[in-house]
C-alpha positions as CSV (number, residue, x, y, z in Angstrom):
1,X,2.1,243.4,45.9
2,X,4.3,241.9,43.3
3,X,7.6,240.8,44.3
4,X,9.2,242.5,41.6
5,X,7.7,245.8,42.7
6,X,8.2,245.0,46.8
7,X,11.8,244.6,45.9
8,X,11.8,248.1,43.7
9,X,10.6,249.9,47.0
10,X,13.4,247.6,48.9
11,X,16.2,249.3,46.6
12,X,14.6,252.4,47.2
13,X,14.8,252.2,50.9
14,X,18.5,251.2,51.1
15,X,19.3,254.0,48.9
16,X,17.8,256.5,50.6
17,X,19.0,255.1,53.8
18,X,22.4,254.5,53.0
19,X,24.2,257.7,53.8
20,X,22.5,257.8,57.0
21,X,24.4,254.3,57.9
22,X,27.6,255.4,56.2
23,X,28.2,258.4,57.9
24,X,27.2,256.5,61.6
25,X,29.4,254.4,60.3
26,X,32.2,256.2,59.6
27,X,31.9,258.1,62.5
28,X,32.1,255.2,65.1
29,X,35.3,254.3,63.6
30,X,36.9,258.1,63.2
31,X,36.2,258.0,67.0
32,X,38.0,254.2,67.3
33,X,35.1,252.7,68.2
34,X,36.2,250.0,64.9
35,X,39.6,249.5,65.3
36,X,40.2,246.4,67.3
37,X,36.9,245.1,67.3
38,X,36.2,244.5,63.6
39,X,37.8,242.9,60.2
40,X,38.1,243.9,56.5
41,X,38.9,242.5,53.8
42,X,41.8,244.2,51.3
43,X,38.6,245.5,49.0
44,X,38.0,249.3,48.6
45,X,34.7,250.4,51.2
46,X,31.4,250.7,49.1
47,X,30.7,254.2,48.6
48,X,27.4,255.6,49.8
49,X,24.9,255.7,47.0
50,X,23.4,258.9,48.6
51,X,24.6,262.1,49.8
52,X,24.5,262.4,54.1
53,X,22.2,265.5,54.0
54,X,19.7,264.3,51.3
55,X,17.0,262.8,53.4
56,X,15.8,264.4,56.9
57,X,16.6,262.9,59.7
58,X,13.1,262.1,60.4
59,X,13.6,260.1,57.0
60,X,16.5,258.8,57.5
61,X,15.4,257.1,60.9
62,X,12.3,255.5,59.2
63,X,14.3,254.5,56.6
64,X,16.5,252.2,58.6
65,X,13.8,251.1,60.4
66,X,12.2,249.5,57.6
67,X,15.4,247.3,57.0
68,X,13.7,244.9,59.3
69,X,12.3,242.5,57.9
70,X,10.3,240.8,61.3
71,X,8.9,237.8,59.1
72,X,7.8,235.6,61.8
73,X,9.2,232.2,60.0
74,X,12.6,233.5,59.1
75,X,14.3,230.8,60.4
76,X,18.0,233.4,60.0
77,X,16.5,235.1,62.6
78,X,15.2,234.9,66.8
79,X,12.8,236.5,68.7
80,X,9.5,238.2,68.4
81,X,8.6,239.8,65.0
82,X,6.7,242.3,67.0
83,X,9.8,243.3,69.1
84,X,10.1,246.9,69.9
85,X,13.6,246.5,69.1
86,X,15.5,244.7,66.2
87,X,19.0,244.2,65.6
88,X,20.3,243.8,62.3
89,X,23.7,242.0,62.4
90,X,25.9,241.4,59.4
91,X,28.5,239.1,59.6
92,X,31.2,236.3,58.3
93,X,31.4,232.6,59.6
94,X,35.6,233.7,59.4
95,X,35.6,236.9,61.4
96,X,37.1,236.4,64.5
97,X,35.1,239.4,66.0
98,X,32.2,238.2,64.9
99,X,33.3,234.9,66.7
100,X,33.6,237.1,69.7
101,X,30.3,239.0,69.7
102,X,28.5,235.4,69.0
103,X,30.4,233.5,72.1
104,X,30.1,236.3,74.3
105,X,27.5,239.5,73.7
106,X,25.3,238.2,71.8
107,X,24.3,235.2,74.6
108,X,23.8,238.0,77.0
109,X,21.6,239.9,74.8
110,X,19.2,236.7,74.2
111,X,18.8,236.1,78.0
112,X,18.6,239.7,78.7
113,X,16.4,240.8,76.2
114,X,15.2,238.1,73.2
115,X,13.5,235.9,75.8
116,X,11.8,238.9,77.4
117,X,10.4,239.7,74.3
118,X,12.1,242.9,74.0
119,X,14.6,242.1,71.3
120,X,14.9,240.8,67.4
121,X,17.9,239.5,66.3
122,X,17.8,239.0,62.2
123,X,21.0,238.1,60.6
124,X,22.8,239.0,57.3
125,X,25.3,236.8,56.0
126,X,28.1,239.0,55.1
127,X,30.9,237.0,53.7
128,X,33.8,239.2,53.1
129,X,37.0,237.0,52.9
130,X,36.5,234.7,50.0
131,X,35.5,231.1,48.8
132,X,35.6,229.3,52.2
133,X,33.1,232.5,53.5
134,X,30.8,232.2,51.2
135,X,30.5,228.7,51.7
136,X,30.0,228.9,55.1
137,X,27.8,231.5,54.6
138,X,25.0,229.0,52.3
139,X,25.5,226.3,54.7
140,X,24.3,228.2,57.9
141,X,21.3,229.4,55.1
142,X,21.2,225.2,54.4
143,X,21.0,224.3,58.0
144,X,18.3,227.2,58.9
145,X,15.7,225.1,56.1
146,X,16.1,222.3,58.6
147,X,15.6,224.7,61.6
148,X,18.9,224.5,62.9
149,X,20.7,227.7,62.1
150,X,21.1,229.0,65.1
151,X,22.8,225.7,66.4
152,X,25.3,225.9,63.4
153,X,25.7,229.9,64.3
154,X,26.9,228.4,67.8
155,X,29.1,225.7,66.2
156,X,30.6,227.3,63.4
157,X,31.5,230.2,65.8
158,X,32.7,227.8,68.9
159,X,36.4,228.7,67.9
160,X,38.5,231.0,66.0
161,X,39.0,229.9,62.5
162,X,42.2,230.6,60.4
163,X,40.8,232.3,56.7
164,X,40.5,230.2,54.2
165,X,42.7,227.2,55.4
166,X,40.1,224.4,54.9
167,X,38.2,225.1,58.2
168,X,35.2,225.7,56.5
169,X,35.7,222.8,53.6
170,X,32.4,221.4,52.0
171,X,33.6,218.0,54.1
172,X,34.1,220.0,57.6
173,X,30.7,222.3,56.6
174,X,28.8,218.8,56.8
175,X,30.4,217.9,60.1
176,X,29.3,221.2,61.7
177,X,26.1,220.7,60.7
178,X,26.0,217.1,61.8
179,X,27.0,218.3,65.1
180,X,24.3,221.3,64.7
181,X,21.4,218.0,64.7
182,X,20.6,218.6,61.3
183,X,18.6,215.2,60.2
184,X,19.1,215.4,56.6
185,X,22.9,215.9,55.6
186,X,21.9,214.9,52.0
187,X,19.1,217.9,51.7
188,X,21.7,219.9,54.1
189,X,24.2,219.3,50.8
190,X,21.7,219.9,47.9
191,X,20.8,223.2,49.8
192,X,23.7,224.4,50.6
193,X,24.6,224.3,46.8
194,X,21.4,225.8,45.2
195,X,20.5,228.8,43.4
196,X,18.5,229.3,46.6
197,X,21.2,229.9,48.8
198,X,23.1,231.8,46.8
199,X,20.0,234.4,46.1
200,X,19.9,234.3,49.9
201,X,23.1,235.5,50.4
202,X,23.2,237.7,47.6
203,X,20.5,239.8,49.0
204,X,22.0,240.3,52.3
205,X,25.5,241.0,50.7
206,X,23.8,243.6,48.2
207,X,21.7,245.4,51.4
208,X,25.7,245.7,53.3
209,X,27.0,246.7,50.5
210,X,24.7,249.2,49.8
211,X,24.4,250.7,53.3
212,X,28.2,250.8,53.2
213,X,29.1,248.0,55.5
214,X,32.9,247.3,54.7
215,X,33.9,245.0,57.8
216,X,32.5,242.6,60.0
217,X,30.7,242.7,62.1
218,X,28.7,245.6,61.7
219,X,25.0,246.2,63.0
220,X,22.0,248.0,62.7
221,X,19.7,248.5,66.5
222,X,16.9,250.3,65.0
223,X,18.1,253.6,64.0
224,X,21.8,252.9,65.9
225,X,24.5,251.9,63.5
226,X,27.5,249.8,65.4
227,X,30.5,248.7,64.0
228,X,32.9,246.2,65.3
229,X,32.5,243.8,68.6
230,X,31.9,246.3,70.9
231,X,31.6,246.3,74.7
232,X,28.2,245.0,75.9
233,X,27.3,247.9,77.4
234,X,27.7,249.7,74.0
235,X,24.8,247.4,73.4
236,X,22.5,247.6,75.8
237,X,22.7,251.2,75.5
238,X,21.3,251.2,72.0
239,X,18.9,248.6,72.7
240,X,17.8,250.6,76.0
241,X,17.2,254.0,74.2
242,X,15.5,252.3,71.0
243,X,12.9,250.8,73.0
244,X,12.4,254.1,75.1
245,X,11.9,255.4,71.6
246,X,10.0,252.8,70.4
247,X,7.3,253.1,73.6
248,X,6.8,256.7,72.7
């Protein structure tokens, strides 16, 4: 299929899927499942690009179950591409919650699920607070074309940066991925600056956008939209009930 027409069907998907998300969304942080556990930028929410009621749900689940991409040699994501159950995480090298869910749920759910096999994790870079974000987010893109995303996921996110104070400089971006055992700094470098990179991120920012993603971090567990760092058990649960749904 042509790319230009895989990517037609791609639009078509988030659109229909995207006031589905919104209004799981917006009701997860109505209830105050957000507040506390998530960050947003001073930028006005993206509005959904489709009214809640326009699809079925039946739709609707499908729909958001085809955001998965499961290509077995994205190196921006772990796990099995088969996994019954995926979870779509979009976040920002500066969020401190995403910091939190990366340090602390996020291990438990690779042990406890990812190296059963039971559990994708595919992430968006979702850079929400400006230069030093978007940086960050090409150079974690950089590293994962020497294999070593996922290291610079774990060092970028070993501490609680300050937004856009110089933390994530071009100079300090290199360190981290030194630290991250990427061979190549010079390729790292090249990488992290190309047109590449910046179509990389561009697609995942333009698939938040258009599900209605505002803050970070915000997921997607099959048909389960989460917002915020939430509880591990908040989690779990999702995970638990997607692959009951997914046996079926």
């Amino acid at each position: 299929m042509p790319s230009s027409l895989r990517a037609r069907r791609r639009r078509l998907t988030l659109i229909a899927v995207s006031g589905a998300v919104v209004a799981g969304l917006a009701a997860i942080a109505a209830l105050g499942g957000g507040s506390g556990g998530s960050e947003s930028p001073d930028r006005p929410a993206a509005a959904a690009s489709s009214p809640v009621g326009e699809a079925t749900l039946d739709e609707q689940q499908k729909s958001l179950l085809a955001l998965a991409r499961r290509d077995a040699k994205d190196p921006l994501a772990m796990g099995r591409a088969d996994a019954p159950v995926v979870l779509i995480a979009y976040a920002d090298f500066q969020c401190a919650f995403c910091g939190k869910f990366a340090r602390e749920t996020e291990r438990q759910l690779v042990s406890t699920y990812v190296d059963k096999g039971d559990l994708r994790i595919e992430w968006r870079n979702f850079p929400v607070f400006g230069a030093e974000s978007e940086r960050a987010a090409r150079a974690s893109w950089a590293a994962g074309q020497q294999g070593r995303f996922w290291q610079f996921h774990d060092v970028a996110y070993a501490k609680e940066h300050a937004h856009n104070k110089g933390e994530f400089s071009t100079a300090r971006l290199r360190e981290m991925a030194r630290a991250a055992g990427v061979r190549d700094l010079d390729r790292f470098a090249t990488d992290m600056e190309s047109d590449a990179a910046q179509a990389s991120v561009g697609q995942d920012q333009g698939e938040g956008y258009t599900l209605g993603v505002s803050s970070t971090p915000a997921f997607v567990v099959n048909t389960t939209p989460i917002l915020g760092a939430q509880p591990l058990s908040t989690f779990t649960d999702a995970i638990d009930k997607a692959a009951k749904e997914a046996r079926r």
